[in-house]
C-alpha positions in Angstrom: -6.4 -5.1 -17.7 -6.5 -2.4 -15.9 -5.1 0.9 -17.9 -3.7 4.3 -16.7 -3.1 6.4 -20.0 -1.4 9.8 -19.8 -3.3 10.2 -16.8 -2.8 13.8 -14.2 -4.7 15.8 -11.8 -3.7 19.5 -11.1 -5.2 21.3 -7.9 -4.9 24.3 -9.3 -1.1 25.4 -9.7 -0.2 21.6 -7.3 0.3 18.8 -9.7 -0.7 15.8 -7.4 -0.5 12.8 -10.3 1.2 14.0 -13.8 1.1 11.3 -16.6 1.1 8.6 -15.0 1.3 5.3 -17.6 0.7 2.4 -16.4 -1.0 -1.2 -17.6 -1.7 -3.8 -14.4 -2.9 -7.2 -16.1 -5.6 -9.5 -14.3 -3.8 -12.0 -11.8 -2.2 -8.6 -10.0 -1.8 -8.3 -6.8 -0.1 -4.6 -6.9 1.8 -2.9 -4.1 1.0 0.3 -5.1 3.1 2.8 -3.2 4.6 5.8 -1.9 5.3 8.6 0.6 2.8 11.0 2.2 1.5 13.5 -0.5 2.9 11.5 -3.4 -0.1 11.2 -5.1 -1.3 7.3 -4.1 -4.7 8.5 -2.9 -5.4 10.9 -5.6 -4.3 8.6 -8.3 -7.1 5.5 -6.1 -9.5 8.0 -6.2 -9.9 9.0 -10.0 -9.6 5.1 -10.6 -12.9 4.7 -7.9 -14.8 7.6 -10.1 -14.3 9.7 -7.0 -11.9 12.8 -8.6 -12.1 13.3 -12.1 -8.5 13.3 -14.0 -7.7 16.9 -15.2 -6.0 15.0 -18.7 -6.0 11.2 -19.3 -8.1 8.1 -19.6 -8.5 5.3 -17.4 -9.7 2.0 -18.7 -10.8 -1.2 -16.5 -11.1 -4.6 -18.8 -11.2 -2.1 -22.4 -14.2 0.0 -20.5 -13.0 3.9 -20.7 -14.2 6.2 -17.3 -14.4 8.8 -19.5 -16.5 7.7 -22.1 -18.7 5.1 -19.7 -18.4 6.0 -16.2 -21.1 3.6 -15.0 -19.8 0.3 -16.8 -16.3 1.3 -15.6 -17.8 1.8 -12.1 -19.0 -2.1 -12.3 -15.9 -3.3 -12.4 -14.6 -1.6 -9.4 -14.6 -2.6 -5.5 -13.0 -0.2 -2.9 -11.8 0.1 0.7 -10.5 3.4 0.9 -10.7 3.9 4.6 -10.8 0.2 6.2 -13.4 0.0 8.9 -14.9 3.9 7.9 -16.6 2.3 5.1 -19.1 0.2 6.7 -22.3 1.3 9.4 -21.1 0.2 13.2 -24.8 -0.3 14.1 -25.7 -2.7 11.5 -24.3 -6.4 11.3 -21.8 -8.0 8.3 -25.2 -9.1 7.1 -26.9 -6.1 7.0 -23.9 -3.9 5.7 -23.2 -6.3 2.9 -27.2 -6.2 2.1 -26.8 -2.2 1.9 -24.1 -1.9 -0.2 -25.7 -4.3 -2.6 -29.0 -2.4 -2.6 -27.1 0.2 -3.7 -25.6 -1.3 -6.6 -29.4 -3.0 -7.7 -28.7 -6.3 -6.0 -31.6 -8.0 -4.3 -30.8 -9.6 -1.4 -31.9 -12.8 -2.5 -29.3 -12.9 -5.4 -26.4 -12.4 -2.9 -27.7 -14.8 -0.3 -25.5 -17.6 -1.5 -22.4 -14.6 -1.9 -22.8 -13.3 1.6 -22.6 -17.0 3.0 -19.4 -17.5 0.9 -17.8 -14.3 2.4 -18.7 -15.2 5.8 -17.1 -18.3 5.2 -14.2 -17.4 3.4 -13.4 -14.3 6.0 -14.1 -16.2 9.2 -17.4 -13.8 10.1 -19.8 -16.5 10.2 -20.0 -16.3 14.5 -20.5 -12.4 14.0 -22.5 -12.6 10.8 -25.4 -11.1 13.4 -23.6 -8.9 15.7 -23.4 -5.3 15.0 -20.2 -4.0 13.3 -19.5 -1.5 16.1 -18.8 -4.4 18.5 -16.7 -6.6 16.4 -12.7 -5.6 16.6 -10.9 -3.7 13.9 -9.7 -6.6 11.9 -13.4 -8.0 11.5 -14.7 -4.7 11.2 -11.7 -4.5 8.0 -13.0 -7.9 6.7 -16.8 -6.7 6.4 -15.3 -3.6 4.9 -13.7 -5.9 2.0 -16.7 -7.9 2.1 -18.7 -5.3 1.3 -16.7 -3.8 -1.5 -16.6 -7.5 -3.2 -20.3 -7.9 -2.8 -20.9 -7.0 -6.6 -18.2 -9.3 -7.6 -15.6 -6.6 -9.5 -12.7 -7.6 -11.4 -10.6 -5.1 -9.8 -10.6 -4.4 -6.3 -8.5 -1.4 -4.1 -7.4 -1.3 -0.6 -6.3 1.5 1.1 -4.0 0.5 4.1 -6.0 -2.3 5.2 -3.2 -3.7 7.9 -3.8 -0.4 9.8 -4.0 -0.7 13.3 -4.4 -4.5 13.1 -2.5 -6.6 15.7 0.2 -9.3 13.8 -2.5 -12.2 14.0 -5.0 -9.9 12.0 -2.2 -8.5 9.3 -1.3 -12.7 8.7 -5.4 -13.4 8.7 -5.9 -10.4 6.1 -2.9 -11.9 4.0 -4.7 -14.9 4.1 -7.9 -13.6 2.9 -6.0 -11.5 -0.2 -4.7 -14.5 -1.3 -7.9 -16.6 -1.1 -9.4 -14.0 -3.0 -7.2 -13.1 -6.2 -7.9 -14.6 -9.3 -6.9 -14.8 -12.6 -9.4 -12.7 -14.0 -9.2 -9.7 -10.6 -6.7 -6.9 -10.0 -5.9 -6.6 -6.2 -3.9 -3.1 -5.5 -3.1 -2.6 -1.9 -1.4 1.1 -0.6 0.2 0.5 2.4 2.9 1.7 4.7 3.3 -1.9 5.7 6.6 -3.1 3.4 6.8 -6.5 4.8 3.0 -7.2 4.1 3.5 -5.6 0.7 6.4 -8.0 -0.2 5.0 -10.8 1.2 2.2 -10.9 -0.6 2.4 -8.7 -3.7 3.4 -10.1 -7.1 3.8 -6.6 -8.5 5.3 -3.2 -6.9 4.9 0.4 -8.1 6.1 3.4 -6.3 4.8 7.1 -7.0 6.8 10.4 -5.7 5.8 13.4 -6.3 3.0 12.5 -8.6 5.9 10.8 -11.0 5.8 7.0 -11.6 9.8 6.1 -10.3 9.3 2.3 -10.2 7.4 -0.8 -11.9 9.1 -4.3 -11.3 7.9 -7.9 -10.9 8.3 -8.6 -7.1 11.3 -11.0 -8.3 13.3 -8.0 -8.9 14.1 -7.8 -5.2 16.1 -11.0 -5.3 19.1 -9.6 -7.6 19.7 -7.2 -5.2 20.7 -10.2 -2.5 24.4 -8.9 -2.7 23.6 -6.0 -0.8 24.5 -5.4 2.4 22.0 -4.1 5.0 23.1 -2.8 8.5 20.6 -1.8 11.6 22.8 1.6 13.2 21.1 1.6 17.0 22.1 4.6 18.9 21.1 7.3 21.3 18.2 9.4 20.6 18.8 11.7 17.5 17.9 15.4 17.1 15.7 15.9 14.3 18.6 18.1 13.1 21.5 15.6 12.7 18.9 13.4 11.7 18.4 15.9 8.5 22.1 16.0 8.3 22.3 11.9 8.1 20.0 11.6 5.7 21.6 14.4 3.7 24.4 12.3 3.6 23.4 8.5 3.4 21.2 6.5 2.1 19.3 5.8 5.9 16.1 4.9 6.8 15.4 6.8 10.4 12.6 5.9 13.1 12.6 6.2 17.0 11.8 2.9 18.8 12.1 1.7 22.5 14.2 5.4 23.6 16.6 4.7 20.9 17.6 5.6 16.9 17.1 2.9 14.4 19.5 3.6 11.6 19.0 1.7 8.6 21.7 1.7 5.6 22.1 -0.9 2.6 25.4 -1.0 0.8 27.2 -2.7 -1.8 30.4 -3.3 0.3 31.1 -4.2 3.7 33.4 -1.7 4.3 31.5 1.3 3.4 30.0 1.1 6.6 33.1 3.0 8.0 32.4 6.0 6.8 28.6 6.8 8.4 30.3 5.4 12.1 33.3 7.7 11.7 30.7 10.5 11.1 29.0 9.6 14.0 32.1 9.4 16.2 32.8 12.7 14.7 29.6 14.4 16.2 30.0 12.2 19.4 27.0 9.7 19.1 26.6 7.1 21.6 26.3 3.8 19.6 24.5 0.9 21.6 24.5 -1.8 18.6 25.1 -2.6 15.1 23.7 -5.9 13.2 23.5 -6.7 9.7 19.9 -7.5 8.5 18.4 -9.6 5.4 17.9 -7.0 2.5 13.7 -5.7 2.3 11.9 -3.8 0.1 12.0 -1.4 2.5 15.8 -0.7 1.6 14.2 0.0 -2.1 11.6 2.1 -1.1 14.1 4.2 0.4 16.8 4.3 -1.6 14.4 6.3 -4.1 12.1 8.2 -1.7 14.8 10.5 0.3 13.3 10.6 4.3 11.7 13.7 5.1 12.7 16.2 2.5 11.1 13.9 0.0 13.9 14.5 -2.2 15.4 11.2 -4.4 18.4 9.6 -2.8 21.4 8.8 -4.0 21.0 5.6 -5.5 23.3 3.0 -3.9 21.9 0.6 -6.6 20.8 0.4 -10.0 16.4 -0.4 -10.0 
């Protein structure tokens, strides 16, 4: 188990994490998530032994940070910056050789790990080309494959769909799944909802350094009653785009010269009253469609667009 106790961080008078409770049992795959600034990175980072907690304990499998930093530290694999973590010049090989001479590892006691990695994460073509010329998913593999090389129990991932192509974000799936057991923690940050709920068992979201939500993935499915529309429309100032999400529930984002507006409701005919607003302030609609219900609706149901403020909750989580 992995254990968050009490746990904050102050930056002086900035509370980035503040008692955050929180028990993630072996068997996890955890979407751990949240907006920009809420505290996600902060919160990795004192788990990694990277940023001390201001008040709190963390334990990994009953093994306190606090009161035995390096056996904690044993337990723990991170990729906190996808392909950053590992050397361009050197090869998977070579990388995964470092990183274990750094934890005391000789290379002949990983040899038969390293092949297993290669094998599992499709690298065994490239296991001799350097890391610089391999593309940004393999380079993302090696990165994993590195953190895993001293076999931890509990293993984080910082974004590792970014800037992968759809092939790559389906091979990385893949791999997470290949690689969870019942005995490992896998938590994953990621701006990438649809990868998160396809693959998580387990979702947390942070705002403002608070804990707002812990639920089995299953909790998504009571909330199939809902009613999700896709608004498109003419480009929206960033001003009426405050004003909507003042106002509604919405998810925003630009795409292909138009406004994607995205609104989840319990009724059908609530829908009325955002379209009569737009009407209202003479917005040129090009389409509306009704969409399957995501987590994405969740996420923003509780995390308010770009004020960061908590919407108005459209449905009980």
């Amino acid at each position: 188990m992995l254990k968050y106790t009490e746990v904050s961080k102050a930056f002086g008078e900035l509370v980035a994490v503040n008692k955050l409770n929180l028990n993630v049992e072996a068997g996890t795959i955890l979407g751990f998530l949240g907006p920009n600034g809420a505290g996600k990175t902060t919160t990795i980072k004192m788990s990694c032994g990277l940023v001390k907690p201001t008040y709190g304990d963390i334990e990994a499998f009953g093994i306190s940070i606090s009161k035995s930093r390096k056996k904690y530290i044993k337990n723990i694999g991170a990729v906190l910056e996808g392909n950053r973590n590992i050397y361009w010049r050197l090869t998977p090989i070579e990388n995964m050789e470092y990183f274990a001479g750094l934890r005391g590892i000789s290379r002949k006691k990983i040899r038969e790990k390293m092949d297993e990695y290669l094998e599992i994460f499709n690298l065994k073509e490239k296991r001799n080309v350097e890391c610089g010329k391999l593309s940004r998913g393999m380079q993302q593999k090696v990165a994993i494959c590195c953190a895993m090389i001293h076999e931890p129990r509990i293993l984080f991932l910082d974004e590792p769909t970014l800037g992968l192509d759809v092939e790559s974000v389906d091979s990385m799936e893949n791999i997470i799944k290949k690689i969870i057991s019942k005995d490992r923690i896998i938590i994953i940050t990621s701006h990438d909802l649809k990868f998160v709920s396809d693959l998580c068992n387990r979702i947390t979201i942070i705002h403002k350094g608070v804990l707002v939500l812990d639920k089995d993935i299953s909790f998504l499915e009571s909330y199939s009653d809902n009613i999700t529309y896709i608004i498109e429309t003419q480009v929206l100032q960033q001003e009426i785009k405050n004003d909507i999400h003042k106002n509604f529930p919405v998810y925003i984002e630009d795409n292909n010269n138009k406004t994607q507006i995205r609104i989840t409701l319990k009724e059908d005919n609530e829908i009325l009253e955002i379209l009569n607003y737009l009407k209202e302030i003479s917005i040129k609609l090009f389409n509306i469609r009704k969409v399957n219900f995501e987590l994405k609706d969740v996420f923003m149901d509780i995390i308010k667009g770009d004020n960061g403020e908590y919407a108005r909750s459209n449905f009980d989580i």
